[in-house]
One Martini backbone bead per residue (centre of mass of N, CA, C, O) as a GRO file, in nm:
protein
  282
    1UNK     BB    1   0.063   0.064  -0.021
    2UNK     BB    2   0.310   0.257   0.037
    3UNK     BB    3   0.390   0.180  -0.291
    4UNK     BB    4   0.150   0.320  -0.434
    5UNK     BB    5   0.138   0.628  -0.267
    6UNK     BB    6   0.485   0.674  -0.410
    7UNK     BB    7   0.349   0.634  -0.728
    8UNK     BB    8   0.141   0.892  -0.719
    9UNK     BB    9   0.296   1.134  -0.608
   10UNK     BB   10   0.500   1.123  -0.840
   11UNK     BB   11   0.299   1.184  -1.062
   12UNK     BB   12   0.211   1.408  -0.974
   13UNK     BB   13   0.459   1.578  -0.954
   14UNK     BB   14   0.518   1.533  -1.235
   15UNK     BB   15   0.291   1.642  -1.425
   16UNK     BB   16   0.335   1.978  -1.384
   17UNK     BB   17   0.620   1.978  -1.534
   18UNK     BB   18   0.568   1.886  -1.750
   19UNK     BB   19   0.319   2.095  -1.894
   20UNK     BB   20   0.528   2.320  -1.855
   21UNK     BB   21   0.639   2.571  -1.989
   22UNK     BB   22   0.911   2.727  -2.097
   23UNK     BB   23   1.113   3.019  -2.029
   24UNK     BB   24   1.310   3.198  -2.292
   25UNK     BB   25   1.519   3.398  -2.368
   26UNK     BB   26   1.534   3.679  -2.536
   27UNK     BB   27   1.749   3.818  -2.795
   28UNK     BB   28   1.488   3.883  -3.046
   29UNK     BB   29   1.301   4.122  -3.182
   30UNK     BB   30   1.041   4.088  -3.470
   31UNK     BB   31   0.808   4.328  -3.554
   32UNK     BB   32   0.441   4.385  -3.592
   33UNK     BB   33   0.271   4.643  -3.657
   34UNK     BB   34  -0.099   4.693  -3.654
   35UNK     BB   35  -0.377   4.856  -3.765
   36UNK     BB   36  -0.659   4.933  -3.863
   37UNK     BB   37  -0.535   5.053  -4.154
   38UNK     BB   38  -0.246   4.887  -4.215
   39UNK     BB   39  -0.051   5.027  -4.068
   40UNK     BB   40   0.309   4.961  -4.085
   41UNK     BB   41   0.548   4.854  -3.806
   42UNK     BB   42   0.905   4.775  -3.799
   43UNK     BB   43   1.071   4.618  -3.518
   44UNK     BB   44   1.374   4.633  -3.336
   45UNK     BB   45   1.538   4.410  -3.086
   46UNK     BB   46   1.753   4.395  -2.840
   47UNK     BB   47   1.909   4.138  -2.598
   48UNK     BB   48   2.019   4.044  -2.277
   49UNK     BB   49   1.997   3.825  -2.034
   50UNK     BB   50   1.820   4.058  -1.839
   51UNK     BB   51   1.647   4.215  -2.011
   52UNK     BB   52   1.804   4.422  -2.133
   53UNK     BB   53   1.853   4.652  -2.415
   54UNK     BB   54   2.070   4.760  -2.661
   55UNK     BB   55   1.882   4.751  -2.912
   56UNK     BB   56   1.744   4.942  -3.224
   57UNK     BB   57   1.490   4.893  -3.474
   58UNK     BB   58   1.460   4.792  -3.808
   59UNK     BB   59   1.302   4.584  -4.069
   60UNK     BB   60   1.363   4.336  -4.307
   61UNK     BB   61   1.220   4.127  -4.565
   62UNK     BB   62   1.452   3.880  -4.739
   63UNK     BB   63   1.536   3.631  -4.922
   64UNK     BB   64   1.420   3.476  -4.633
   65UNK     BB   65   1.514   3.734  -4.428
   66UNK     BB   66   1.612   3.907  -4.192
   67UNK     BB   67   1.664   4.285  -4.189
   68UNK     BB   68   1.849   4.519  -4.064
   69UNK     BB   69   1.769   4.861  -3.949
   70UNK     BB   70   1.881   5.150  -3.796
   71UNK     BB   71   2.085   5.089  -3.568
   72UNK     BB   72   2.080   5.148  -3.209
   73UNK     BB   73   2.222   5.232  -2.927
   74UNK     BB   74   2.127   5.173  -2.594
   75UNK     BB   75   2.181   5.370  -2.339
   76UNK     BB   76   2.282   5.372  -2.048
   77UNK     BB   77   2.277   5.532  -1.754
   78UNK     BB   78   2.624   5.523  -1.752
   79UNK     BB   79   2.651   5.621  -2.029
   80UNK     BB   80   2.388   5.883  -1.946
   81UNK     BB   81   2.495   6.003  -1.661
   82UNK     BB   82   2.322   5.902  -1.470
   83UNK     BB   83   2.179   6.003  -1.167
   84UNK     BB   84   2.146   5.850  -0.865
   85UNK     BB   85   1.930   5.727  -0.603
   86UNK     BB   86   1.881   5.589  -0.306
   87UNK     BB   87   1.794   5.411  -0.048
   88UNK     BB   88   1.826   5.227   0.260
   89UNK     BB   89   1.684   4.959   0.054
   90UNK     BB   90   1.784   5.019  -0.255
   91UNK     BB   91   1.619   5.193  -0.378
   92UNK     BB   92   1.528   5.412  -0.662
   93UNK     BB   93   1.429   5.722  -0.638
   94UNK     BB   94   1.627   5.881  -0.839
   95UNK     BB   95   1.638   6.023  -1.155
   96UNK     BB   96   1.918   6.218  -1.361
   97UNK     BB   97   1.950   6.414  -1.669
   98UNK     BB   98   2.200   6.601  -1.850
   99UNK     BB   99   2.281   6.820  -2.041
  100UNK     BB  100   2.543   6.822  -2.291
  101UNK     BB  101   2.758   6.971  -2.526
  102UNK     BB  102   2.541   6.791  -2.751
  103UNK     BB  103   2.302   6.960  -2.645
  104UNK     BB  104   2.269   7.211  -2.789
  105UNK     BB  105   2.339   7.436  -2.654
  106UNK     BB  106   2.600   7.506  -2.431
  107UNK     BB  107   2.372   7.679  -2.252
  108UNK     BB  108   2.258   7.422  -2.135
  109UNK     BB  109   2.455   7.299  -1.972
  110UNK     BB  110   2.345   7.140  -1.623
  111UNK     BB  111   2.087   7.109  -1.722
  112UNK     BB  112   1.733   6.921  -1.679
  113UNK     BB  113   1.612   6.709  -1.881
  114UNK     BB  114   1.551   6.418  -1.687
  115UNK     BB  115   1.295   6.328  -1.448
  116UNK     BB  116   1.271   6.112  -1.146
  117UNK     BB  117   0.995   5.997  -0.927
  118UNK     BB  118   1.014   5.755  -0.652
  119UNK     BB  119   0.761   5.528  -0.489
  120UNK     BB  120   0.740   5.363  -0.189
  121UNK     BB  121   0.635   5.053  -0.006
  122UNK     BB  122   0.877   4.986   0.083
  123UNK     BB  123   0.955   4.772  -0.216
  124UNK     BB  124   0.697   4.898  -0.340
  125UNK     BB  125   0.629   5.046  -0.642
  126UNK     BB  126   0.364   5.317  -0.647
  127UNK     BB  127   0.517   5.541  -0.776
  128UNK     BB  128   0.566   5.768  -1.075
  129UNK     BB  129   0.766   6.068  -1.185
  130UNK     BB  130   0.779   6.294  -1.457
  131UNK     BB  131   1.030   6.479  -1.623
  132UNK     BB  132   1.064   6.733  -1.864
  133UNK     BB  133   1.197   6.970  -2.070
  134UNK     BB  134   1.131   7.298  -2.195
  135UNK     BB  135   1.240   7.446  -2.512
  136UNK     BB  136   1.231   7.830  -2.592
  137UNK     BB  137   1.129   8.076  -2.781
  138UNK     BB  138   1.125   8.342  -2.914
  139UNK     BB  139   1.059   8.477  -3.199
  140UNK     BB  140   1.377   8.580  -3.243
  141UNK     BB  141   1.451   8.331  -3.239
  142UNK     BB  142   1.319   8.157  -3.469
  143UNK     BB  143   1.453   8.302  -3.653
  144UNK     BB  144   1.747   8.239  -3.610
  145UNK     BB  145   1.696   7.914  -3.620
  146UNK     BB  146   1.624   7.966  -3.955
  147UNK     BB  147   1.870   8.066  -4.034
  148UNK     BB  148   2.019   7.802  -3.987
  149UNK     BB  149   1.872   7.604  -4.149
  150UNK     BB  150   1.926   7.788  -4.418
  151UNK     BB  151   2.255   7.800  -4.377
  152UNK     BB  152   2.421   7.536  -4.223
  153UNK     BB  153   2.448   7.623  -3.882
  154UNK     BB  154   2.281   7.414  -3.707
  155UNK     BB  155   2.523   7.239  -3.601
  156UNK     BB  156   2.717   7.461  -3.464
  157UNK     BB  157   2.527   7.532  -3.274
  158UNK     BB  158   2.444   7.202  -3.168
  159UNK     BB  159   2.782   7.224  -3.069
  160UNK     BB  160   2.890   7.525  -2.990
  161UNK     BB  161   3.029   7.724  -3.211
  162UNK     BB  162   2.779   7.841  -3.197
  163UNK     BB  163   2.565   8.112  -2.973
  164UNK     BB  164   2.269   8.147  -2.863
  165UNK     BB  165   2.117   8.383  -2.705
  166UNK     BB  166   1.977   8.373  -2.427
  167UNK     BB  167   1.726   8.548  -2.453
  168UNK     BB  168   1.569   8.349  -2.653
  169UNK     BB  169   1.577   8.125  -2.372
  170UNK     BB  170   1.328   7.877  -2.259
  171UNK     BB  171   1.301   7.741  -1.976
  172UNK     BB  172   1.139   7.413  -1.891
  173UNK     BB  173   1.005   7.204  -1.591
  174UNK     BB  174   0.819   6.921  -1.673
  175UNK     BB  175   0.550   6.748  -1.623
  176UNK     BB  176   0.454   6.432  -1.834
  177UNK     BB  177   0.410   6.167  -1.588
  178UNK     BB  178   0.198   5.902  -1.399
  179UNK     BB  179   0.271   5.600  -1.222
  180UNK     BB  180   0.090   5.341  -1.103
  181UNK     BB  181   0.106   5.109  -0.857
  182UNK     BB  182   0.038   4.749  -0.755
  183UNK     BB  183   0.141   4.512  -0.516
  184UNK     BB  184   0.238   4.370  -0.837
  185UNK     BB  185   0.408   4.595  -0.971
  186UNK     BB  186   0.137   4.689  -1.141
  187UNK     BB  187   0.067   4.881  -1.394
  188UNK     BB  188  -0.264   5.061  -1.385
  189UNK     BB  189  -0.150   5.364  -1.413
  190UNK     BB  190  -0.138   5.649  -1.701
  191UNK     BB  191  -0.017   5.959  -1.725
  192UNK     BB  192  -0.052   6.203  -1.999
  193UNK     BB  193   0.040   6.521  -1.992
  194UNK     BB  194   0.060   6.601  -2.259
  195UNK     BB  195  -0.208   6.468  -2.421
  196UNK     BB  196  -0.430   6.415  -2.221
  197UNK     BB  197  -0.399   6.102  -2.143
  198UNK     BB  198  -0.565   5.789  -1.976
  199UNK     BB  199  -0.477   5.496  -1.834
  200UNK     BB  200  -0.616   5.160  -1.772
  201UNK     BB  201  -0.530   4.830  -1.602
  202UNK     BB  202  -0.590   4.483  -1.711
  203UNK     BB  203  -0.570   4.192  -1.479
  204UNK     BB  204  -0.534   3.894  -1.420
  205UNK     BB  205  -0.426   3.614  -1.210
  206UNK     BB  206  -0.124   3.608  -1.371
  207UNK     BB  207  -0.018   3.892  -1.483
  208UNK     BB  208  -0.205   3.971  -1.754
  209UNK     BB  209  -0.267   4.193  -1.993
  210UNK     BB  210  -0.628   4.198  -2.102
  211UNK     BB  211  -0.669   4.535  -2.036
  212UNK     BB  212  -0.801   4.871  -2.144
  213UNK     BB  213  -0.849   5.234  -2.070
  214UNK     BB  214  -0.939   5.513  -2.176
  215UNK     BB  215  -0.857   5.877  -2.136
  216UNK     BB  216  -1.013   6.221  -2.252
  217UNK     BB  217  -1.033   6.495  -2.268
  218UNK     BB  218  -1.319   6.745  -2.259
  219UNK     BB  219  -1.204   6.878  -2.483
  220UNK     BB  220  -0.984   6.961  -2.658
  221UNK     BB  221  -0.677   7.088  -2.730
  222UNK     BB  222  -0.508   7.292  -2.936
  223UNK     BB  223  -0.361   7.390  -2.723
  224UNK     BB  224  -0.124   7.164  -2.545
  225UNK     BB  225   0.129   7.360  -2.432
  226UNK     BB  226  -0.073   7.497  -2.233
  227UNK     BB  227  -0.225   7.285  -2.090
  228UNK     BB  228   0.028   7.149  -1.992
  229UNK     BB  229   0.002   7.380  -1.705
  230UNK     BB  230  -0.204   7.257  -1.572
  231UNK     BB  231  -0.340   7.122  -1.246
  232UNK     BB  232  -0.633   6.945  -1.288
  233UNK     BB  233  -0.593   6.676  -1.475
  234UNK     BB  234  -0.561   6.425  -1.215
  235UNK     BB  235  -0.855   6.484  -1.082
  236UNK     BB  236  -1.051   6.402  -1.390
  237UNK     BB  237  -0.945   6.240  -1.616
  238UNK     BB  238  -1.130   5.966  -1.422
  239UNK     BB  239  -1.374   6.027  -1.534
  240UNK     BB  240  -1.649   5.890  -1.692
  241UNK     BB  241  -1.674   6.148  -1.927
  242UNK     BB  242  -1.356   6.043  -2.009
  243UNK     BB  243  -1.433   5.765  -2.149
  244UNK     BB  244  -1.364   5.656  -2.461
  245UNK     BB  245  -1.218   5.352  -2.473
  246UNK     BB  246  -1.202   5.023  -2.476
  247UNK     BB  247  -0.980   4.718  -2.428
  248UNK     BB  248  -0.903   4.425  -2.539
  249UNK     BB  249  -0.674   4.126  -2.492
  250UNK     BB  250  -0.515   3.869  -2.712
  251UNK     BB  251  -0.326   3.573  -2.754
  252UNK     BB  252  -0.043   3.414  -2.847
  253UNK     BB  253   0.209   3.113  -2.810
  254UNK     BB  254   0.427   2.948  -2.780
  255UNK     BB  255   0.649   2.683  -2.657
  256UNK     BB  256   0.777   2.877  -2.429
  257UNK     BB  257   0.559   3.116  -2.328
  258UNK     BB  258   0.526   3.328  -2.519
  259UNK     BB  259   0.436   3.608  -2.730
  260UNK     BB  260   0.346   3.617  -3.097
  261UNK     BB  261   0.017   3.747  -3.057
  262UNK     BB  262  -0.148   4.068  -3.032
  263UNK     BB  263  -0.515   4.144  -2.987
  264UNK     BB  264  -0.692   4.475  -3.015
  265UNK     BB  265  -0.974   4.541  -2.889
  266UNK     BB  266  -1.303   4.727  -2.897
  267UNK     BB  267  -1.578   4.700  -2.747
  268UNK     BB  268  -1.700   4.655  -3.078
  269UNK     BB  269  -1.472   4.408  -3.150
  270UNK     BB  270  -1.289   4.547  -3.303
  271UNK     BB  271  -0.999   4.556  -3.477
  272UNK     BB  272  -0.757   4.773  -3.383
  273UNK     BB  273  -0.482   4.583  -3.304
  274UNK     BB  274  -0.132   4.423  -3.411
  275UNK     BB  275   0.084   4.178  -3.303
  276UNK     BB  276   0.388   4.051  -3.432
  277UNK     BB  277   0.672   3.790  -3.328
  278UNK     BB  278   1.016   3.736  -3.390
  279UNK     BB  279   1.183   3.497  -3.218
  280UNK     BB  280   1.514   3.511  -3.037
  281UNK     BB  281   1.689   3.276  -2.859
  282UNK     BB  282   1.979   3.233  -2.665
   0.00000   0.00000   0.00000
């Protein structure tokens, strides 16, 4: 009876490893987003071990292969220059980068370009706060720099060879985006400051997004520069009457389990987007 009850145990612990996909890391994506109206991008992205990007770039089938196009590396934050701070828990709690003598004028160096704050409960984060710079000018400063590009001098200008007077530039640091995690630290808000629109994020039990709503402010602005600038928008935006709508997510997996087909419906049952991908594993 005891020797029935221990092939019984191995086989029931058996079988559950036995069904399960094994997870393999992937290697390189070569992606093919489709819209509504079957406009296509196509997407090249390249990854380490540890799932941090490479590269990233476009891609055509040629001959019977993808074939890389456009391919630029992706600078890690130690690349470009990116100062971390981290809490007494080792979180990551602010990312700034700053302008230096290669990005627009040199009198912009050592300004923030951009700026990170995250906010944890314990281990778990569960809000995060983008900043982005917005630089403008005066009317005679675009005077001045259509005349860069139309004289070909706009390379030096923005090398710092020659320096745009500071009077025609304004600088601006604003919020462009907030994002809240929920206990599974599964994005679920995602406020987009800048173009006044917000995603509500839905996942199942297994932790896979299912579906989102969209939320767009009513009316727009045609002037969203301005709008901007207010402040009452993370307040109202996720009103009833702001929900524009709503979409399922499914999927196709292949045999390590991952996805390699993705349609996402509208409301009513149209495919809004499809995306489907070639993956290359480690």
């Amino acid at each position: 009876m005891k020797k029935l009850l221990i092939i019984i145990f191995l086989f029931q612990s058996f079988f559950p490893v036995a069904q399960r996909k094994e997870i393999k890391k992937i290697k390189e994506e070569f992606i093919v987003q489709l819209n509504k109206n079957q406009a296509a991008d196509s997407i090249y992205k390249e990854y380490n071990s540890n799932g941090e990007i490479l590269s990233e770039g476009n891609w055509i089938f040629k001959n019977n292969a993808y074939k890389k196009t456009n391919i630029k590396k992706v600078l890690s934050d130690t690349e470009l220059n990116i100062q971390i701070i981290k809490d007494k828990e080792g979180n990551i709690i602010s990312k700034t980068e700053y302008f230096t003598d290669k990005d627009y004028q040199r009198n912009l160096q050592g300004l923030i370009l951009r700026y990170e704050i995250m906010l944890y409960n314990q281990k778990n984060l569960f809000k995060k706060y983008v900043y982005h710079s917005q630089v403008d000018t005066t009317d005679a400063g675009r005077e001045e720099l259509n005349y860069i590009r139309t004289s070909g001098d706009e390379i030096a200008y923005k090398k710092g060879y020659k320096k745009l007077n500071k009077k025609f530039i304004k600088y601006y640091l604003k919020k462009t985006s907030e994002e809240e995690y929920d206990e599974n630290n599964k994005l679920f808000h995602y406020l987009d400051l800048f173009d006044r629109k917000a995603y509500e994020y839905i996942y199942d039990d297994h932790g896979n997004q299912i579906g989102y709503y969209l939320y767009e402010e009513k009316p727009r602005r045609d002037n969203y520069f301005l709008s901007w600038f207010e402040n009452n928008f993370e307040d109202t935006i996720f009103d009833k009457e702001n929900l524009k709508d709503e979409y399922s997510i499914k999927y196709q997996y292949d045999e390590f389990g991952n996805w390699i087909i993705q349609n996402v419906y509208s409301k009513s049952g149209e495919l809004f987007e499809k995306t489907e991908k070639h993956l290359v594993y480690i």
